[in-house]
C-alpha positions as CSV (number, residue, x, y, z in Angstrom):
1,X,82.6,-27.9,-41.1
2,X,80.5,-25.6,-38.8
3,X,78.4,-25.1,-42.5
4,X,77.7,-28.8,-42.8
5,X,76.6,-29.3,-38.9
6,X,74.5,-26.3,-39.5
7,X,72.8,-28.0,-42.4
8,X,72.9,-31.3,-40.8
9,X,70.7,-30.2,-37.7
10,X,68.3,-27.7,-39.9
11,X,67.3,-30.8,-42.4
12,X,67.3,-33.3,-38.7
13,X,64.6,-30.6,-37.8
14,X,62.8,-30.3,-40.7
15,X,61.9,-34.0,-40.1
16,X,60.2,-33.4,-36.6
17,X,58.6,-29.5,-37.5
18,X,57.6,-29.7,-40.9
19,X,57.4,-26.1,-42.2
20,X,54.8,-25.0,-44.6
21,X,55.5,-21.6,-46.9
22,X,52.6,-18.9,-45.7
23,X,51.4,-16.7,-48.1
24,X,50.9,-13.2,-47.2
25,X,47.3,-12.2,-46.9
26,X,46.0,-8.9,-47.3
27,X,44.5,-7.2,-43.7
28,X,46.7,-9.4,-41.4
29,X,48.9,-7.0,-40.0
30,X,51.6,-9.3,-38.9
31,X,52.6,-11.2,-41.6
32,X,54.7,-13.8,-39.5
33,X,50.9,-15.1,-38.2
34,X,48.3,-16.8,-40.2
35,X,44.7,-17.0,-38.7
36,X,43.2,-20.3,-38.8
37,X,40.9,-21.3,-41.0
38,X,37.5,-21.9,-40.9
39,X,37.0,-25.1,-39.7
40,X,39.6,-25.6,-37.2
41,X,39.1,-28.6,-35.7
42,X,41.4,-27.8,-32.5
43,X,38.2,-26.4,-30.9
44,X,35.6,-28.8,-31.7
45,X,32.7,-26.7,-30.3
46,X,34.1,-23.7,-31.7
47,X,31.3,-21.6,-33.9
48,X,32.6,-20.0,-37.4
49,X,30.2,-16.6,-36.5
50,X,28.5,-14.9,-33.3
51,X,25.1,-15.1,-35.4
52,X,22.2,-16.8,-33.0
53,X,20.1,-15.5,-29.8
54,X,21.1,-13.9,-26.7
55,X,18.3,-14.2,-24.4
56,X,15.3,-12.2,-24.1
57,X,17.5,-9.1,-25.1
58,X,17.3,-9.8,-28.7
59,X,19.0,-10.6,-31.5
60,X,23.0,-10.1,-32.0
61,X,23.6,-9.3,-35.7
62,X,27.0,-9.8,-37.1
63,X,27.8,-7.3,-39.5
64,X,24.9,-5.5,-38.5
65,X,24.4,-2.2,-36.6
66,X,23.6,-2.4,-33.6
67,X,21.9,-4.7,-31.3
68,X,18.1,-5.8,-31.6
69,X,15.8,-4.9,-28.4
70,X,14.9,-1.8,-26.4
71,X,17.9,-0.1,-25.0
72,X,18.0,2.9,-23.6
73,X,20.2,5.2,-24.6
74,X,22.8,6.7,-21.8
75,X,21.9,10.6,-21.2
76,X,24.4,13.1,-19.7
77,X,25.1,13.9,-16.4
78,X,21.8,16.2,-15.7
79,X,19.7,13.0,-16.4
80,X,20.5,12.1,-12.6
81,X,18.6,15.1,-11.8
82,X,15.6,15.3,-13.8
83,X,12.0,13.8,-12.9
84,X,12.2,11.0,-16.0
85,X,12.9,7.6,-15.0
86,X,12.8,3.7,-16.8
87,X,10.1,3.0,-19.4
88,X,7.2,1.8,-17.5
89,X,8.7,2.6,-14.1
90,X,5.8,4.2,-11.8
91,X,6.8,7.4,-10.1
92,X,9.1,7.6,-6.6
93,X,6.1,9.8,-4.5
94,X,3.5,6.7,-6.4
95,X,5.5,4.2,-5.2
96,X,6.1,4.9,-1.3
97,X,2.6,6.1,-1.4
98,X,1.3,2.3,-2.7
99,X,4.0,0.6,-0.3
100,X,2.7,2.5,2.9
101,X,-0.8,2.0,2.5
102,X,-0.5,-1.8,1.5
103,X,1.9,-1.7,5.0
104,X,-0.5,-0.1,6.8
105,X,-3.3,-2.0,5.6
106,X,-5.4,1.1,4.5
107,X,-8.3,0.0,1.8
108,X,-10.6,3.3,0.5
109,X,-13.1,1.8,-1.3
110,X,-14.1,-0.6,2.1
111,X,-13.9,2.5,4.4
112,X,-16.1,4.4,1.3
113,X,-18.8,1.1,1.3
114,X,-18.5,1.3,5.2
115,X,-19.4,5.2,5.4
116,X,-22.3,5.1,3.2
117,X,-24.0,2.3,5.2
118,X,-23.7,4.6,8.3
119,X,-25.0,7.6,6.9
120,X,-27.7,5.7,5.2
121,X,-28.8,3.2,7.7
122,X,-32.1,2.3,6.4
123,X,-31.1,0.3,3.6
124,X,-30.1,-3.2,4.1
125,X,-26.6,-4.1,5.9
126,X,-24.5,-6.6,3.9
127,X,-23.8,-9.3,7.3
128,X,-19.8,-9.6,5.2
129,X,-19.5,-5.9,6.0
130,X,-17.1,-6.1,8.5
131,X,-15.5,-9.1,7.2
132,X,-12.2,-6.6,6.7
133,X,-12.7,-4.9,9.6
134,X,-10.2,-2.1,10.0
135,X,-9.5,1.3,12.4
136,X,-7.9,3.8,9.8
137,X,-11.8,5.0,9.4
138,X,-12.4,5.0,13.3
139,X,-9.2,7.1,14.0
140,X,-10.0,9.7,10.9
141,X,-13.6,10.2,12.5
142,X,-12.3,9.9,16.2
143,X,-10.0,12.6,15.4
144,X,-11.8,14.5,13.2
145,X,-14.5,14.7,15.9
146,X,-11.8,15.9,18.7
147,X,-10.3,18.7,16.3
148,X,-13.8,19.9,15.8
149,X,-14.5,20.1,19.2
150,X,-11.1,22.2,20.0
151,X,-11.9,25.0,17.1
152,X,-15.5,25.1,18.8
153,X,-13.6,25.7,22.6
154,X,-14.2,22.6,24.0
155,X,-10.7,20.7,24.3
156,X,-11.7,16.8,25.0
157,X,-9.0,14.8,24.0
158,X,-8.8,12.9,27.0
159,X,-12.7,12.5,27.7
160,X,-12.9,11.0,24.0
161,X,-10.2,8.8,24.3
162,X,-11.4,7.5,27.7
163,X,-14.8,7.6,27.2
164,X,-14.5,5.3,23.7
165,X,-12.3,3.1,25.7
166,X,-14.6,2.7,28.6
167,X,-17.5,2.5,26.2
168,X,-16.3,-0.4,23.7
169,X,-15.2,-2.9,26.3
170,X,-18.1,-2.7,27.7
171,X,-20.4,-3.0,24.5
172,X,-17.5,-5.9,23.5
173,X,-18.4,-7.7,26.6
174,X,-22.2,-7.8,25.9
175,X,-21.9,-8.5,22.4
176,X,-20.3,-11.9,23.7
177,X,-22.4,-12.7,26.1
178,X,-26.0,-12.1,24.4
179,X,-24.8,-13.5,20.8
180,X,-23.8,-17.0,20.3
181,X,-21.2,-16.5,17.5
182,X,-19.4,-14.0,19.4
183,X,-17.3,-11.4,18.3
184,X,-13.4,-9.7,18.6
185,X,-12.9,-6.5,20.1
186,X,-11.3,-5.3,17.2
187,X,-14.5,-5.5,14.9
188,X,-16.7,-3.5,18.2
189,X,-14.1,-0.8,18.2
190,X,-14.5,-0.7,14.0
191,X,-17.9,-0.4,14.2
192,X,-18.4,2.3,17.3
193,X,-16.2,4.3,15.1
194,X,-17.8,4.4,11.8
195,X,-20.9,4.6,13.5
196,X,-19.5,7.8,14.9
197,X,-20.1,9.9,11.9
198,X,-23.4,11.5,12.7
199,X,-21.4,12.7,15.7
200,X,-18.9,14.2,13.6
201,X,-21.0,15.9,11.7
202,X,-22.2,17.8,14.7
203,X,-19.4,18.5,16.1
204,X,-18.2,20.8,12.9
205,X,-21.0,22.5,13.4
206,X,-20.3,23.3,16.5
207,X,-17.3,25.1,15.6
208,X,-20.1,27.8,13.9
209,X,-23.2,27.4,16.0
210,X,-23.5,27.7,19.4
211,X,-25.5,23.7,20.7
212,X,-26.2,24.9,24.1
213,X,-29.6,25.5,23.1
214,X,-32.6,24.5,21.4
215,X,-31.3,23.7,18.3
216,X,-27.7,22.4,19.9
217,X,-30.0,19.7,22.0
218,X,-32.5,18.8,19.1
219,X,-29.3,18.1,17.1
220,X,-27.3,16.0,19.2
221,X,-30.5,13.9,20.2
222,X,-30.9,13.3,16.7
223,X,-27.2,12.2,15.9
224,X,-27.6,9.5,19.4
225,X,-30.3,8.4,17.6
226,X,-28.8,7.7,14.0
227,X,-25.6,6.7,15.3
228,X,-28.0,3.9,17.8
229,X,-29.7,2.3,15.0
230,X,-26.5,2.4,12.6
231,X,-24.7,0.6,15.0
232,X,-27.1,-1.7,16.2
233,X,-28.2,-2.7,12.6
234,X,-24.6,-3.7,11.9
235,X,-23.7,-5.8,15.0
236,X,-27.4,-7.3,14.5
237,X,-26.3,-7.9,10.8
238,X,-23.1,-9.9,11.3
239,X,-23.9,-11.6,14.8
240,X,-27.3,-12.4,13.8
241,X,-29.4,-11.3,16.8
242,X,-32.4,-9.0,15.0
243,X,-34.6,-10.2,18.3
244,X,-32.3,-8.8,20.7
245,X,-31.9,-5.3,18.6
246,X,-33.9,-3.1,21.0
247,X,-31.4,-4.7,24.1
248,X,-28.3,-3.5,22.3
249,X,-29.5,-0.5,21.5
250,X,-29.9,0.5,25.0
251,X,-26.3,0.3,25.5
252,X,-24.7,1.6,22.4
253,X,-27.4,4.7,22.7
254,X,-25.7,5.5,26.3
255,X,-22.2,5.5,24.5
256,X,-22.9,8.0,22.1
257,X,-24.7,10.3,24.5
258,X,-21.8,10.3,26.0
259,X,-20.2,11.8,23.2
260,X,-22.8,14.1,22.3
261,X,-22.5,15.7,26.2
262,X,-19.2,16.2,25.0
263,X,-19.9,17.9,21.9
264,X,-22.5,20.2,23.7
265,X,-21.0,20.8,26.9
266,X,-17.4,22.1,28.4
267,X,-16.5,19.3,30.4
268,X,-13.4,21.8,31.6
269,X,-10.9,21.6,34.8
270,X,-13.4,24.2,36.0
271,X,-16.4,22.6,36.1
272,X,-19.2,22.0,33.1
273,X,-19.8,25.0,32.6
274,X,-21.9,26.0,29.4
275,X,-20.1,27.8,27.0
């Protein structure tokens, strides 16, 4: 009886869960489990192969290989120490070195073009010169000028700084009234300074030659004189006042005889005494 309920029940079942025989395929490790077939159509956006693009990485090959594309191979352990770095990837020192003068706002080739017109004042000034007006130049020189002056004996930090303060407000504040344009204080300050290169120039010589003499005075009359007409044929340029040169010359040549009393004399806590 229990034998006929037994097969009473498995043939009910059979009616609901058909079951199909499965062959046993070679490779299939359990043999209880058949892999679909190809086109299964319980996924209908399933793909029968991996074979198409990836991106911009390449191609993904099945049965191939490898992968298509440039991939760099993983080093050992010592590659975390060593100088080498991503294909086309610019050096660490390159890199800070790009990002901080880009941050500070540091161009060469203008403070190269800026230079030449000083030291070669006769030829014609470009009135866009100072278009990108900057102060990296003007520090270099102003500093330059001051170290000079302390290898020669003659420590005048202090008078340089206020002297060049004194002296560019006050050139700023003609420059607006006698022009009709006008200008910023930044650009008077940019110019003072690169025009300040004659007077650097003397002061490193100073630091081997005595200028409390003859040659010393001859010297920094002729720096006043080419730092004058630098400066004055570069504010004429960009303002546009080439009938009022001689006016601001007067001014700008009292500035930097300032500077050359400086580079001559000891303006010490004892007095100005020679050296």
């Amino acid at each position: 009886m229990w034998q006929d309920n037994g097969a009473a029940y498995g043939a009910s079942s059979s009616q609901y869960y058909p079951q199909q025989p499965v062959a046993p395929q070679p490779g299939v490790p359990l043999q209880f489990y058949a892999p679909s077939p190809v086109g299964s159509t319980f996924y209908s956006g399933s793909r029968s192969s991996l074979d198409g693009n990836v991106g911009a990485q390449g191609n993904m090959q099945s049965g191939g290989s490898g992968f298509g594309g440039n991939i760099q191979p993983a080093g050992g352990w010592w590659t975390a120490f060593g100088t080498g770095g991503f294909e086309g990837e610019p050096p660490l020192l390159e890199g800070m070195y790009r990002a901080t003068v880009l941050e500070l706002g540091i161009n060469f080739s203008h403070i190269r073009a800026k230079s030449l017109a000083v030291l070669n004042p006769l030829r014609r000034v470009d009135e866009h010169i100072m278009d990108d007006a900057d102060l990296a130049g003007p520090l270099l020189f102003v500093f330059c000028f001051g170290t000079f002056l302390l290898f020669s004996g003659k420590p005048q930090f202090g008078y340089i700084y206020g002297v060049g303060v004194l002296g560019s407000l006050s050139i700023y504040t003609l420059l607006n009234l006698m022009s009709e344009k006008g200008i910023d204080a930044y650009r008077v300050v940019s110019v003072l300074g690169y025009c300040l290169l004659p007077m650097v120039a003397v002061g490193a010589l100073s630091v081997v030659v005595t200028l409390d003499g003859m040659l010393g005075y001859v010297l920094s009359v002729l720096s006043i004189l080419w730092c004058t007409y630098a400066a004055s044929g570069i504010f004429v340029a960009v303002l546009r006042m080439s009938d009022q040169r001689l006016l601001l010359a007067y001014p700008i040549g009292l500035l930097y005889g300032c500077f050359a009393l400086l580079s001559v004399f000891n303006a010490g806590v004892g007095g100005g005494s020679a050296k």
